[in-house]
mmCIF file as gemmi writes it, N, C-alpha and C atoms, coordinates in Angstrom:
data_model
loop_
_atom_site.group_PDB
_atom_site.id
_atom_site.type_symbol
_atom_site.label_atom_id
_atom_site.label_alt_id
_atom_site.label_comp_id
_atom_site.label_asym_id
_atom_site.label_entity_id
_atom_site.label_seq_id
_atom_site.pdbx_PDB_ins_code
_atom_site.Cartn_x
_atom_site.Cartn_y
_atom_site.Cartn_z
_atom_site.occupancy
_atom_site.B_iso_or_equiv
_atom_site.pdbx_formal_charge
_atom_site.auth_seq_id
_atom_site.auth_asym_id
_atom_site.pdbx_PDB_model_num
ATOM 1 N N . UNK Axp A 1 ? -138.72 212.895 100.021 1 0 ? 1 A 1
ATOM 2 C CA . UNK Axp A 1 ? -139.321 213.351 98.771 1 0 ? 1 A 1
ATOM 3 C C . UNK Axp A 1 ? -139.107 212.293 97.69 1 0 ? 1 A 1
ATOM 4 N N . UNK Axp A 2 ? -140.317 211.838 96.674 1 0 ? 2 A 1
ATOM 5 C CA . UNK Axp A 2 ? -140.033 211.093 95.845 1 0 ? 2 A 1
ATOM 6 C C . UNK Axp A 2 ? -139.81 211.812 94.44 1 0 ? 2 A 1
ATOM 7 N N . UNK Axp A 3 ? -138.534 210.978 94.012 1 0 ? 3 A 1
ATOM 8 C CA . UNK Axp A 3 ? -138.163 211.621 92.61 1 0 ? 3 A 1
ATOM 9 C C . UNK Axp A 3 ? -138.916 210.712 91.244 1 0 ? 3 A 1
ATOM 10 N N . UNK Axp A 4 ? -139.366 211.819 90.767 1 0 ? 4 A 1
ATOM 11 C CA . UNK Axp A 4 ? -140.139 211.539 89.373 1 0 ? 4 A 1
ATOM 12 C C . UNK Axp A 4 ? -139.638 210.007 88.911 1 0 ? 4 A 1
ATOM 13 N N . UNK Axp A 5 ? -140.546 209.62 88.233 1 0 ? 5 A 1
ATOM 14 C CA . UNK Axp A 5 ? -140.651 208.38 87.495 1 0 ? 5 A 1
ATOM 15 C C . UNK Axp A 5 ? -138.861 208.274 86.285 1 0 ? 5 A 1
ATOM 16 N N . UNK Axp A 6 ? -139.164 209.86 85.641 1 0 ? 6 A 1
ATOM 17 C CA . UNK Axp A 6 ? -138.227 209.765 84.889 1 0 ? 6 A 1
ATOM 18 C C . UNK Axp A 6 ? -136.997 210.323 85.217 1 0 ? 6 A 1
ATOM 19 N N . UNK Axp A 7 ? -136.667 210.67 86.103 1 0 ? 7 A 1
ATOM 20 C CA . UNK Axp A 7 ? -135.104 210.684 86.712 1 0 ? 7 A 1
ATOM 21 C C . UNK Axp A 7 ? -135.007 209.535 87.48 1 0 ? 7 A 1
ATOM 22 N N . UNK Axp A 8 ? -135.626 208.33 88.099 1 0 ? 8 A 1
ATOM 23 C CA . UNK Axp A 8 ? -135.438 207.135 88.358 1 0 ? 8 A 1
ATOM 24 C C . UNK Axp A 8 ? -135.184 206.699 87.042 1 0 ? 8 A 1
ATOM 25 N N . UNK Axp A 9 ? -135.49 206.499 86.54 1 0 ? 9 A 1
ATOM 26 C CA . UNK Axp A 9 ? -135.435 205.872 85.017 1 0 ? 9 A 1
ATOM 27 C C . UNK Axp A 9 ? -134.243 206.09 84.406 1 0 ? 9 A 1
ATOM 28 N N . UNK Axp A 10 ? -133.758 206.957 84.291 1 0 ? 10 A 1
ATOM 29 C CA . UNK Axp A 10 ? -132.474 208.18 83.794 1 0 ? 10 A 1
ATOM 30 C C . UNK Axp A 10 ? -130.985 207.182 85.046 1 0 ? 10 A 1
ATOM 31 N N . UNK Axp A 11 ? -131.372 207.744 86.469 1 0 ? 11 A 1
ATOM 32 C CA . UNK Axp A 11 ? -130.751 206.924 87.27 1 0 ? 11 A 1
ATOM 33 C C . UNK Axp A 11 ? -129.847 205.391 86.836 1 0 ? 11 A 1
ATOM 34 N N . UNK Axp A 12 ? -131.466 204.648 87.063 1 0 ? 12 A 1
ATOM 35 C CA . UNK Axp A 12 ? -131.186 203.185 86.357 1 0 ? 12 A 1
ATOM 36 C C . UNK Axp A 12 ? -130.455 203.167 85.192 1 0 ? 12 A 1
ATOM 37 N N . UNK Axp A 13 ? -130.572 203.853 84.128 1 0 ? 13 A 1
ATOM 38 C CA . UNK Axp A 13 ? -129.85 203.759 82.677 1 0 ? 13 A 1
ATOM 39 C C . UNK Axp A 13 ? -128.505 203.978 82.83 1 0 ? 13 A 1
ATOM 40 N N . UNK Axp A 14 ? -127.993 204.756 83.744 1 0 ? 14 A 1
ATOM 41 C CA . UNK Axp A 14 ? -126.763 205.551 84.147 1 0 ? 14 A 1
ATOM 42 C C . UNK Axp A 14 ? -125.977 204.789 84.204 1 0 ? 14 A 1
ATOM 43 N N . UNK Axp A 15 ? -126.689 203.729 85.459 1 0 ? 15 A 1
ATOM 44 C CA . UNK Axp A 15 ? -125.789 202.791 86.034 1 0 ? 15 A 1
ATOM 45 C C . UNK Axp A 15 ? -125.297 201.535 85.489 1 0 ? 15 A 1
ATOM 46 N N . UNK Axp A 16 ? -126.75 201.216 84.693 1 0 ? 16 A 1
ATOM 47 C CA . UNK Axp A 16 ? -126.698 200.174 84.024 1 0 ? 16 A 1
ATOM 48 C C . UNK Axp A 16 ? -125.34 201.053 82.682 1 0 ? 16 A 1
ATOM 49 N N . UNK Axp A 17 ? -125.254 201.667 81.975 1 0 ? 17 A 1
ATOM 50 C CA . UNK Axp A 17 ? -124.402 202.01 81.254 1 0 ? 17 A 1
ATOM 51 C C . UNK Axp A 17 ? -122.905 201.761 81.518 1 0 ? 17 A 1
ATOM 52 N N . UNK Axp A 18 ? -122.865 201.68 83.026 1 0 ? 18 A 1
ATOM 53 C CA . UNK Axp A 18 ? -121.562 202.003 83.605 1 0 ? 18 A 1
ATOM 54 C C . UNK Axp A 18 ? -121.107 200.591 83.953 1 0 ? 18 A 1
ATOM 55 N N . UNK Axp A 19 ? -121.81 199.333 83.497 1 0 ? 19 A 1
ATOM 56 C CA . UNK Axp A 19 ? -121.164 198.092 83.73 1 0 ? 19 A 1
ATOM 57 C C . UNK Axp A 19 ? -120.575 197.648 82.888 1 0 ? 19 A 1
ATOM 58 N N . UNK Axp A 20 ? -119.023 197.301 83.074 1 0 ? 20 A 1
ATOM 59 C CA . UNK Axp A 20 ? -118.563 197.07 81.753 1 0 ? 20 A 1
ATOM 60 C C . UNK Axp A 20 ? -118.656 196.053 80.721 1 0 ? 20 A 1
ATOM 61 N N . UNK Axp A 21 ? -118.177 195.916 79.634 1 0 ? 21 A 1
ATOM 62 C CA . UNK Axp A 21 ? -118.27 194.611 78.352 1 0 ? 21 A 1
ATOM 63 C C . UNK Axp A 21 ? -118.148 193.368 80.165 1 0 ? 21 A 1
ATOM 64 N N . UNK Axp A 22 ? -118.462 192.09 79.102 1 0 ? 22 A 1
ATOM 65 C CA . UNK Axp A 22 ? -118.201 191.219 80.339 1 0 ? 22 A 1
ATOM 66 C C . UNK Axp A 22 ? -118.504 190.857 81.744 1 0 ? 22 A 1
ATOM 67 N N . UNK Axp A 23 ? -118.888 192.033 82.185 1 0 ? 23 A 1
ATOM 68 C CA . UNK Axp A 23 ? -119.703 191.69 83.74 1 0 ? 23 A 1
ATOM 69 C C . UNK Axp A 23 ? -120.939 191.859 83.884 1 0 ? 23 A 1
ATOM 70 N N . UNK Axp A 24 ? -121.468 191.768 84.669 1 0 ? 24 A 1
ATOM 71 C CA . UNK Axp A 24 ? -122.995 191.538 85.422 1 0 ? 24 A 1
ATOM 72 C C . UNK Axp A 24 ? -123.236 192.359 86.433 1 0 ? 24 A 1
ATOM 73 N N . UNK Axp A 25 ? -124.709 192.831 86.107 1 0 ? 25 A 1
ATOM 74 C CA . UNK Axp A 25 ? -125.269 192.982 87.783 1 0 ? 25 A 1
ATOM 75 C C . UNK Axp A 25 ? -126.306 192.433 87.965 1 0 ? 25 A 1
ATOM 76 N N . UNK Axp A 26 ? -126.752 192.203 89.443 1 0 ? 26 A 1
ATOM 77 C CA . UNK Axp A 26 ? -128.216 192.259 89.12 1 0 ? 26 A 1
ATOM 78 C C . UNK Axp A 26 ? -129.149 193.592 89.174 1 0 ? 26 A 1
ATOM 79 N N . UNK Axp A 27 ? -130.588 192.941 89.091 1 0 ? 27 A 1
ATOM 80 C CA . UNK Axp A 27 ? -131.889 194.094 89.575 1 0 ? 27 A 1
ATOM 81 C C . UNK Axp A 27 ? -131.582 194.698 90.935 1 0 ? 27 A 1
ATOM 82 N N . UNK Axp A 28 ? -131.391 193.692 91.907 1 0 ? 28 A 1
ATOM 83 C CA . UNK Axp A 28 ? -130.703 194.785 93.629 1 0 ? 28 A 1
ATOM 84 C C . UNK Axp A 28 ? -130.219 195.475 93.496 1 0 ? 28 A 1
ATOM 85 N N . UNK Axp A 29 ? -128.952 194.987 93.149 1 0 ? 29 A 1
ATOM 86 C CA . UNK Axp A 29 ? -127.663 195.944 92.684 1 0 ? 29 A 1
ATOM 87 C C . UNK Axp A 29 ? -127.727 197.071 92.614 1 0 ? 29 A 1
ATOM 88 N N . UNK Axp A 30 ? -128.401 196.835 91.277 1 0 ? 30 A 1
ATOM 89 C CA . UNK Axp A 30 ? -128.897 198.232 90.526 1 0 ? 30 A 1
ATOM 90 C C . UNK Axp A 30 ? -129.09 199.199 91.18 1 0 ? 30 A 1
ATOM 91 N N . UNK Axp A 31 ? -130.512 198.7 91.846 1 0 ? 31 A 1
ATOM 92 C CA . UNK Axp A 31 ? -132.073 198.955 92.477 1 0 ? 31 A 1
ATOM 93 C C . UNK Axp A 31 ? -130.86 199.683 93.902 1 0 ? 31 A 1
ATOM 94 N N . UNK Axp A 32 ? -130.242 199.474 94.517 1 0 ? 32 A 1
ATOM 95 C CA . UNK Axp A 32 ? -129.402 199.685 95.988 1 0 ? 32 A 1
ATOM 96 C C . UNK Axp A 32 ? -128.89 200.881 95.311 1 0 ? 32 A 1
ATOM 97 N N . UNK Axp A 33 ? -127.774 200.813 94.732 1 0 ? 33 A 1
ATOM 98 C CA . UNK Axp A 33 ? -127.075 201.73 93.949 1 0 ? 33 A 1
ATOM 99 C C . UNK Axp A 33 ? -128.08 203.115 93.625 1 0 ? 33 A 1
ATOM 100 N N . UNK Axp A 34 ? -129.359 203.253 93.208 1 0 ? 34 A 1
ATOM 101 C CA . UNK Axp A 34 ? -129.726 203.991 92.85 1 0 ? 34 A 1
ATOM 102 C C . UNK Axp A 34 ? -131.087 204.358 93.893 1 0 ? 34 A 1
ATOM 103 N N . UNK Axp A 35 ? -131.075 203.529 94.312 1 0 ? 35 A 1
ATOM 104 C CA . UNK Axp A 35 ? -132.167 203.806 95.872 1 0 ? 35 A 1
ATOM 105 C C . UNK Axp A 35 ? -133.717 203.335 95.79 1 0 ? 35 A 1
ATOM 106 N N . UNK Axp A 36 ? -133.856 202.527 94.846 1 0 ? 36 A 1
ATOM 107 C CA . UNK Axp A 36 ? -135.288 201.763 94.536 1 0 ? 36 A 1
ATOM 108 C C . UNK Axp A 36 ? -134.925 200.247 94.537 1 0 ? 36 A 1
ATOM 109 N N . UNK Axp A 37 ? -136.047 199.811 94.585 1 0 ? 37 A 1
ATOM 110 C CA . UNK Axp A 37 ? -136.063 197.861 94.432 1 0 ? 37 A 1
ATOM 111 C C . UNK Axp A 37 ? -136.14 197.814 93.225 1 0 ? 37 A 1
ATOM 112 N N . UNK Axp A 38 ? -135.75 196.194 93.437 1 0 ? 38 A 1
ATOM 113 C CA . UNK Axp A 38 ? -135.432 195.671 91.799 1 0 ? 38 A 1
ATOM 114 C C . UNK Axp A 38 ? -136.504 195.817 91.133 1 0 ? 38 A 1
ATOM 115 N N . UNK Axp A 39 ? -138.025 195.684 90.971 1 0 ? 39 A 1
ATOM 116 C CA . UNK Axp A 39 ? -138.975 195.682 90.444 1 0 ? 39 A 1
ATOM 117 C C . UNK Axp A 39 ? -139.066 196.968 89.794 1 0 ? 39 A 1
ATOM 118 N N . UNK Axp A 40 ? -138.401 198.149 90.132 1 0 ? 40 A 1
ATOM 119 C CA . UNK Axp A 40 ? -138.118 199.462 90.033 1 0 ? 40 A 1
ATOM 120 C C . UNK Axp A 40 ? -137.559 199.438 88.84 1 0 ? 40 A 1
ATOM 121 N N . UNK Axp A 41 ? -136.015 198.516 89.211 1 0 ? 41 A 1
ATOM 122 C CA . UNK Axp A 41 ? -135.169 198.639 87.84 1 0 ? 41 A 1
ATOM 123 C C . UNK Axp A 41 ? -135.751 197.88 86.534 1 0 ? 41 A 1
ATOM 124 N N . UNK Axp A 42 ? -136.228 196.567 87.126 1 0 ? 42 A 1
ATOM 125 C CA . UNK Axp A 42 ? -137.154 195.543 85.884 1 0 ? 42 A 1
ATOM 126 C C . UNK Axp A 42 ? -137.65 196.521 84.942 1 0 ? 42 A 1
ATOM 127 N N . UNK Axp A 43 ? -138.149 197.593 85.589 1 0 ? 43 A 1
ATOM 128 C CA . UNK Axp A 43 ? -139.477 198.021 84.533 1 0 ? 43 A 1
ATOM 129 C C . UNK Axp A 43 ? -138.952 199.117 84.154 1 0 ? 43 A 1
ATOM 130 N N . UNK Axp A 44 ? -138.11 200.183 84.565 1 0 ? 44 A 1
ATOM 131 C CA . UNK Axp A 44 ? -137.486 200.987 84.149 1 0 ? 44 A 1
ATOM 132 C C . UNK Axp A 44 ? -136.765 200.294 82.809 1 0 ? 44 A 1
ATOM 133 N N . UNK Axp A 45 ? -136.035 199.021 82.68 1 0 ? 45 A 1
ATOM 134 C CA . UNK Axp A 45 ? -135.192 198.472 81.689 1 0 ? 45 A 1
ATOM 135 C C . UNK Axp A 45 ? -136.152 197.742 80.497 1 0 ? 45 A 1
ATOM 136 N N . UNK Axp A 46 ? -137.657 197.588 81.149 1 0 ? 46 A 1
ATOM 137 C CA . UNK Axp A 46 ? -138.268 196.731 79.82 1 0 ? 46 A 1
ATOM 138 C C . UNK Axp A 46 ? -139.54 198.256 79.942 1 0 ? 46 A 1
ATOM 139 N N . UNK Axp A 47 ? -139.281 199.224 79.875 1 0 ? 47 A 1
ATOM 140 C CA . UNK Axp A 47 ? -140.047 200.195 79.334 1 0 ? 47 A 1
ATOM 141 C C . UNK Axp A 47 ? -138.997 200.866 78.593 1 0 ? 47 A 1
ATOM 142 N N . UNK Axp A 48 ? -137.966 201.208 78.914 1 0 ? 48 A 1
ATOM 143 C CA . UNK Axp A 48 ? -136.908 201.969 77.999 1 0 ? 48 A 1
ATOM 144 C C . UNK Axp A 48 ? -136.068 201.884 77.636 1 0 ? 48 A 1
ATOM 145 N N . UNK Axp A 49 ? -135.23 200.645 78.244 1 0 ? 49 A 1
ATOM 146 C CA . UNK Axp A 49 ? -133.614 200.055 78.597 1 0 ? 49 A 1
ATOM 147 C C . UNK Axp A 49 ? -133.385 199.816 77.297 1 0 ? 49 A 1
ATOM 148 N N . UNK Axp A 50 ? -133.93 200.163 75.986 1 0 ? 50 A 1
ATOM 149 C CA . UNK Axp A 50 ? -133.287 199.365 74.93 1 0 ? 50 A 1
ATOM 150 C C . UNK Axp A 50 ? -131.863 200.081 74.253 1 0 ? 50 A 1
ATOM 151 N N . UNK Axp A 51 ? -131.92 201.254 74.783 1 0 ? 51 A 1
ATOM 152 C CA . UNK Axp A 51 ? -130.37 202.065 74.452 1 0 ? 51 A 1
ATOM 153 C C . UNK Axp A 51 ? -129.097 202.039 75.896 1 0 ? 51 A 1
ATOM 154 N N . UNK Axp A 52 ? -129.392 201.546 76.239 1 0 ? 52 A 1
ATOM 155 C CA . UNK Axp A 52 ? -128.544 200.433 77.586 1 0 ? 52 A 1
ATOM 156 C C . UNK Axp A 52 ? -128.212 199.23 77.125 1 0 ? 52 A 1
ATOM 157 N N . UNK Axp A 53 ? -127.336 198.281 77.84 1 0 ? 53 A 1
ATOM 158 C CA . UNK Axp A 53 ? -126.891 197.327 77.807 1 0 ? 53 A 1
ATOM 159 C C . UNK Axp A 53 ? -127.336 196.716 78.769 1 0 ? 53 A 1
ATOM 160 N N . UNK Axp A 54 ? -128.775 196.621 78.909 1 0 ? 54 A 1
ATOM 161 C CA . UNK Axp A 54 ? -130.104 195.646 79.509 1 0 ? 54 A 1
ATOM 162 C C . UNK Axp A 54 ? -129.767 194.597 80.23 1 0 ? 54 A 1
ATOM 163 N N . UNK Axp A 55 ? -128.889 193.416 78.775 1 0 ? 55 A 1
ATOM 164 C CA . UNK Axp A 55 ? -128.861 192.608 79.208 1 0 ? 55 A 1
ATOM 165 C C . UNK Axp A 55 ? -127.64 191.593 80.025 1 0 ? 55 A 1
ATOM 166 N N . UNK Axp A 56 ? -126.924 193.188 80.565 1 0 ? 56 A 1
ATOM 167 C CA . UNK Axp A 56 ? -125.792 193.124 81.547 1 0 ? 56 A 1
ATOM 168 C C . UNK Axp A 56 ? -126.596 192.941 83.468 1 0 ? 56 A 1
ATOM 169 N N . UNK Axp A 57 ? -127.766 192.952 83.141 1 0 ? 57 A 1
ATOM 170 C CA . UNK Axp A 57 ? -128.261 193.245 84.568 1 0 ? 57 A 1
ATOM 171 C C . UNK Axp A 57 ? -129.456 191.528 84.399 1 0 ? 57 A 1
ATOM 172 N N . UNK Axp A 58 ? -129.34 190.603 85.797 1 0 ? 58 A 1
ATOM 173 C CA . UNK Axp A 58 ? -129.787 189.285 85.934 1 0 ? 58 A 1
ATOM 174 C C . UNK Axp A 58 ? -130.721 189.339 86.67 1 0 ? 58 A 1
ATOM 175 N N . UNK Axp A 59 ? -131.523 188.457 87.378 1 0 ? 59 A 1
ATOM 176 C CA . UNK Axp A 59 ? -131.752 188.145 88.852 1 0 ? 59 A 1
ATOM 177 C C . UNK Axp A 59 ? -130.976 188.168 89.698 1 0 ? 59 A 1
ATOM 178 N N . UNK Axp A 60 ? -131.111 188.19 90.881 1 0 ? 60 A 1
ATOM 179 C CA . UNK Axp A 60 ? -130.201 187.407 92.066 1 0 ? 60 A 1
ATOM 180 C C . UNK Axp A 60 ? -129.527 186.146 91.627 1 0 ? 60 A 1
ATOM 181 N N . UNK Axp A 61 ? -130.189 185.239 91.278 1 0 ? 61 A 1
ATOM 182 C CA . UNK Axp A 61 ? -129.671 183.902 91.315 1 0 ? 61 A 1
ATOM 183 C C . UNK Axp A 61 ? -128.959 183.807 89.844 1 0 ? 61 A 1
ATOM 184 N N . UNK Axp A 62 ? -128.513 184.298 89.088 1 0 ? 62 A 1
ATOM 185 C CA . UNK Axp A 62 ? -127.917 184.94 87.973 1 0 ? 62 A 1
ATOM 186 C C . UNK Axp A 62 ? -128.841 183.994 86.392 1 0 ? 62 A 1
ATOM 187 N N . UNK Axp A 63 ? -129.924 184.007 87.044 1 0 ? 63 A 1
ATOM 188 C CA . UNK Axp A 63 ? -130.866 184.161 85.598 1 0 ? 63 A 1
ATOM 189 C C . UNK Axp A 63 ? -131.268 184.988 84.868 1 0 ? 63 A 1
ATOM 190 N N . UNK Axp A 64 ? -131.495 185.022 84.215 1 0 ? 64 A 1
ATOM 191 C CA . UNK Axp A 64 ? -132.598 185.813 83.247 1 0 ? 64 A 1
ATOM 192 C C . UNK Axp A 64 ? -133.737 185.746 82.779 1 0 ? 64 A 1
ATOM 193 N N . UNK Axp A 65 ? -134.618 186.703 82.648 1 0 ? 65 A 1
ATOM 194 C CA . UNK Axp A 65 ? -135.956 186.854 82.869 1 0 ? 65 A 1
ATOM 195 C C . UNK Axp A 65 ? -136.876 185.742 81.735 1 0 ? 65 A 1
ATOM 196 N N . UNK Axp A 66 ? -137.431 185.29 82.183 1 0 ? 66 A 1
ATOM 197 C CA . UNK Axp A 66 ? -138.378 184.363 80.77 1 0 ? 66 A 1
ATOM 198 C C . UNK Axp A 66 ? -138.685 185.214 79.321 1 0 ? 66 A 1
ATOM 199 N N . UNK Axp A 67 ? -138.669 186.631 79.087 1 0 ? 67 A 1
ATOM 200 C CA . UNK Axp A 67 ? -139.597 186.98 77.942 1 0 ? 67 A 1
ATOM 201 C C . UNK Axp A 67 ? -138.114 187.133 77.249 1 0 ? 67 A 1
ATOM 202 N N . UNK Axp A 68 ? -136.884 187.38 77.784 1 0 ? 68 A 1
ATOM 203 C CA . UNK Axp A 68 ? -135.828 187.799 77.223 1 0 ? 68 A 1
ATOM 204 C C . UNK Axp A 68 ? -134.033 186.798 77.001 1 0 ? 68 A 1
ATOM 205 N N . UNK Axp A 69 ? -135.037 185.597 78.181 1 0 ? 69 A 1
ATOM 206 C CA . UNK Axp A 69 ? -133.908 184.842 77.919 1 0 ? 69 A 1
ATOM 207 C C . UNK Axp A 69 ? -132.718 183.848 77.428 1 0 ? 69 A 1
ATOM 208 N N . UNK Axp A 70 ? -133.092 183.878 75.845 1 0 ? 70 A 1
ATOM 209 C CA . UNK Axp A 70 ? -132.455 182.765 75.407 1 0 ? 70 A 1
ATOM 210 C C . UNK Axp A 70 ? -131.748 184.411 74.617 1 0 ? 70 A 1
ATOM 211 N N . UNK Axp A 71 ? -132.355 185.147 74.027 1 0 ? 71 A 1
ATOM 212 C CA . UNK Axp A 71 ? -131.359 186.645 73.861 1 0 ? 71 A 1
ATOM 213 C C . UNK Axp A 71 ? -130.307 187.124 74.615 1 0 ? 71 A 1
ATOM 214 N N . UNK Axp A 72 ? -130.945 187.25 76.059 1 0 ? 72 A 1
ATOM 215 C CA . UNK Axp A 72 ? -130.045 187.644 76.9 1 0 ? 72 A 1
ATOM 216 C C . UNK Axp A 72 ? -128.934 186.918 76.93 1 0 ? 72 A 1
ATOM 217 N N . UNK Axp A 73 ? -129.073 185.474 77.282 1 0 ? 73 A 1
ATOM 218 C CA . UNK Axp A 73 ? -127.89 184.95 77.475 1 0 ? 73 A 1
ATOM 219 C C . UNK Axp A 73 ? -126.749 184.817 76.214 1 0 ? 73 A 1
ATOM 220 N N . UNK Axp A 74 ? -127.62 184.731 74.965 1 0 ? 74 A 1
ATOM 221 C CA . UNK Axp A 74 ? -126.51 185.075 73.934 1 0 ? 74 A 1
ATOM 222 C C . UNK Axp A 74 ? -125.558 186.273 73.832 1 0 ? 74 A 1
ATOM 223 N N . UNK Axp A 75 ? -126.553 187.513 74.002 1 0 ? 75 A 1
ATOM 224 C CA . UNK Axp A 75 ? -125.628 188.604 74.641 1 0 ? 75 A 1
ATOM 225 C C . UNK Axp A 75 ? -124.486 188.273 75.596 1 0 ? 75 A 1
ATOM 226 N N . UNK Axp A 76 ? -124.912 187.843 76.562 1 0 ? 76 A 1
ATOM 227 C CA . UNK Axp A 76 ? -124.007 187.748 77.541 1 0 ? 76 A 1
ATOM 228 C C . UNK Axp A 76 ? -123.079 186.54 76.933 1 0 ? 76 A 1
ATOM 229 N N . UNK Axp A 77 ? -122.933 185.487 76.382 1 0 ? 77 A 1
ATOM 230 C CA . UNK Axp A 77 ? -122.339 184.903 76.139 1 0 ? 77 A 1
ATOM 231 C C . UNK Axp A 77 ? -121.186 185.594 74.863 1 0 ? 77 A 1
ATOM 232 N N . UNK Axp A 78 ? -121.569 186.068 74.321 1 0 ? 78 A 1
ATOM 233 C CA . UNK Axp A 78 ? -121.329 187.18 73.017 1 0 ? 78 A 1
ATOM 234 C C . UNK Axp A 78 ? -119.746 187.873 74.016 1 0 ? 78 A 1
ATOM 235 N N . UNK Axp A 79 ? -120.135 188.091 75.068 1 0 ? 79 A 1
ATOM 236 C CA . UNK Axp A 79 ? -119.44 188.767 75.488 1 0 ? 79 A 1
ATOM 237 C C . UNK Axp A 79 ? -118.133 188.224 76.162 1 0 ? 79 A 1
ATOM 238 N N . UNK Axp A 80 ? -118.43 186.825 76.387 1 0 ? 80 A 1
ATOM 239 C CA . UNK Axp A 80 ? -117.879 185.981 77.087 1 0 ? 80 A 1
ATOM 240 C C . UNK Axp A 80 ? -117.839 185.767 78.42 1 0 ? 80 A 1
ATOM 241 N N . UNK Axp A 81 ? -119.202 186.094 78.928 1 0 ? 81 A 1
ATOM 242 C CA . UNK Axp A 81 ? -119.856 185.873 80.494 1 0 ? 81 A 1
ATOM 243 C C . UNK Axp A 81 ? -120.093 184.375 80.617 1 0 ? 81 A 1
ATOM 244 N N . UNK Axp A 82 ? -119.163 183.775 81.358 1 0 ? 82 A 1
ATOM 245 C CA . UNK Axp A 82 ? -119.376 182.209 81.411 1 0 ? 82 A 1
ATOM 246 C C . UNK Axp A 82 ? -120.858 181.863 82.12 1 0 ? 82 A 1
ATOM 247 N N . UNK Axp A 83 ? -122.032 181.521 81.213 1 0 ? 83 A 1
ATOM 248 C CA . UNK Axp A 83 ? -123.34 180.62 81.686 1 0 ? 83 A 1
ATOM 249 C C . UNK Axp A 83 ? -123.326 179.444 81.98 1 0 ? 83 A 1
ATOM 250 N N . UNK Axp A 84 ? -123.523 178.861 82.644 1 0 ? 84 A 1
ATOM 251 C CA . UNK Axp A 84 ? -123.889 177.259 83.287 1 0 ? 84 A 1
ATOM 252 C C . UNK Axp A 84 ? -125.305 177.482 83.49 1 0 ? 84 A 1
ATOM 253 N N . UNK Axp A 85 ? -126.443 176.172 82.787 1 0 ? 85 A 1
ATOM 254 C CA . UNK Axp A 85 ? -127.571 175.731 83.082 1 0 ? 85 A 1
ATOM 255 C C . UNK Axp A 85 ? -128.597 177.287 83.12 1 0 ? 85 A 1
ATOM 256 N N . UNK Axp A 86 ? -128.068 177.728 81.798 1 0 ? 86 A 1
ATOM 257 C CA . UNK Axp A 86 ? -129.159 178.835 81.847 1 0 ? 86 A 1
ATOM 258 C C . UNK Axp A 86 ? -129.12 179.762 83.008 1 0 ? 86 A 1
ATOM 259 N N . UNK Axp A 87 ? -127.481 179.835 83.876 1 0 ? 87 A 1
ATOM 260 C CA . UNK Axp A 87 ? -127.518 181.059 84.834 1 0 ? 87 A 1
ATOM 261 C C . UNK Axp A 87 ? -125.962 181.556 84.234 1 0 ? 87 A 1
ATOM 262 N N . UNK Axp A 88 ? -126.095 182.757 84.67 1 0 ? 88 A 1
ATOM 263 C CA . UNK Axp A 88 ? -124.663 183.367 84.667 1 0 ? 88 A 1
ATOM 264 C C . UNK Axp A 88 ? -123.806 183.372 86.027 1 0 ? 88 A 1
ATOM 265 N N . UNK Axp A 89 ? -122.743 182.872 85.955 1 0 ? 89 A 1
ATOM 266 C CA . UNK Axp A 89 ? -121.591 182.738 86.907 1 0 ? 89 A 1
ATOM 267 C C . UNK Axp A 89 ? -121.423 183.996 88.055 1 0 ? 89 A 1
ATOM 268 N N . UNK Axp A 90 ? -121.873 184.215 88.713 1 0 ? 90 A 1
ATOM 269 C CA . UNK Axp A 90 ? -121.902 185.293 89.223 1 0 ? 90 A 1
ATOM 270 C C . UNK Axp A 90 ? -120.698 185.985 89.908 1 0 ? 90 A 1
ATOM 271 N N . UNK Axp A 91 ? -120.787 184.713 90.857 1 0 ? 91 A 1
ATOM 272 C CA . UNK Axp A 91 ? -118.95 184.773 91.337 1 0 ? 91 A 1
ATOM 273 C C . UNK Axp A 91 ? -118.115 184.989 90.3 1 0 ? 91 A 1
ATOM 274 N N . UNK Axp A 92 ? -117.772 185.054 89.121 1 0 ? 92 A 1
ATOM 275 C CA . UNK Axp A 92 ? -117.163 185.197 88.074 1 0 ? 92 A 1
ATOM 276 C C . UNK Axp A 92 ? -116.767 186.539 87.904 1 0 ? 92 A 1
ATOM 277 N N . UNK Axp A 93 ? -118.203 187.103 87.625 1 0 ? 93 A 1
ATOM 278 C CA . UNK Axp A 93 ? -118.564 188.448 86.647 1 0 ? 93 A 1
ATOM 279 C C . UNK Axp A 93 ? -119.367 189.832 87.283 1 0 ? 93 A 1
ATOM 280 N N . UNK Axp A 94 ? -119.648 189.277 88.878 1 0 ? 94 A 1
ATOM 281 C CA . UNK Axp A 94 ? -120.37 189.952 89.188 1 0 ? 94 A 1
ATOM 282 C C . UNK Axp A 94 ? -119.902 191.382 89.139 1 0 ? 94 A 1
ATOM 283 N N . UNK Axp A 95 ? -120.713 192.716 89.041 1 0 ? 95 A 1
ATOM 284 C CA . UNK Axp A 95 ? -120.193 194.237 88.852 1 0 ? 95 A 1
ATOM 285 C C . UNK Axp A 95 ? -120.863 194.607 90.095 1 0 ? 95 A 1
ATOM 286 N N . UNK Axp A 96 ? -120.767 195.664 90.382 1 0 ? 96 A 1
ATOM 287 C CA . UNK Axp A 96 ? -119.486 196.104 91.128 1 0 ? 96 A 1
ATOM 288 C C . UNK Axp A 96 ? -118.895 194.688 91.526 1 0 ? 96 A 1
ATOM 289 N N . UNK Axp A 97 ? -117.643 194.432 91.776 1 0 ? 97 A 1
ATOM 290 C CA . UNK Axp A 97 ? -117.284 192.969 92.744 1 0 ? 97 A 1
ATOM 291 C C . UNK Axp A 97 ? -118.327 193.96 94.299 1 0 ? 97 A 1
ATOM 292 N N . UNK Axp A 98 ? -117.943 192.258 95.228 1 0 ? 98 A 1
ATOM 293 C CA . UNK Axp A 98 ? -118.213 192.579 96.867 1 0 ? 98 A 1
ATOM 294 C C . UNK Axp A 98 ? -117.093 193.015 97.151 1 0 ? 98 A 1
């Protein structure tokens, strides 16, 4: 059975809420954790994510998205998420750890 648009949505926010100051996830992550793909979480976070902490969640390769990323990474830097070359450290900061 598929669950509504907006309890996926609700889902995603949850989780994303639950990463703390300082760490990272990515869109998988997320997307695993809550049982949809990342493209799932992308749009769930740039249709509503703005009362979340958005820009705690990366790519895989610990970038950030083109429309949001010289913000994002200040956030994240704000926070003291060590960036190299416009990615975030992943091994570092990643949330949940492996």
């Amino acid at each position: 059975m598929t669950r509504p648009a907006a309890d996926v949505d609700e889902a995603v926010f949850d989780v994303v809420e639950s990463i703390p100051a300082g760490r990272v996830s990515t869109y998988g992550t997320v997307g695993r954790l809550v049982g949809v793909g990342p493209r799932r979480v992308a749009r769930a976070l740039s249709q509503g994510g703005a009362a979340v902490p958005w820009y705690r969640v990366v790519r895989a390769d610990g970038s950030a998205a083109e429309p949001v990323r010289t913000r994002q990474l200040a956030l994240l830097a704000a926070e003291g998420v060590p960036v190299r070359n416009q990615r975030v450290d992943l091994a570092a900061v990643r949330w949940p750890p492996d």
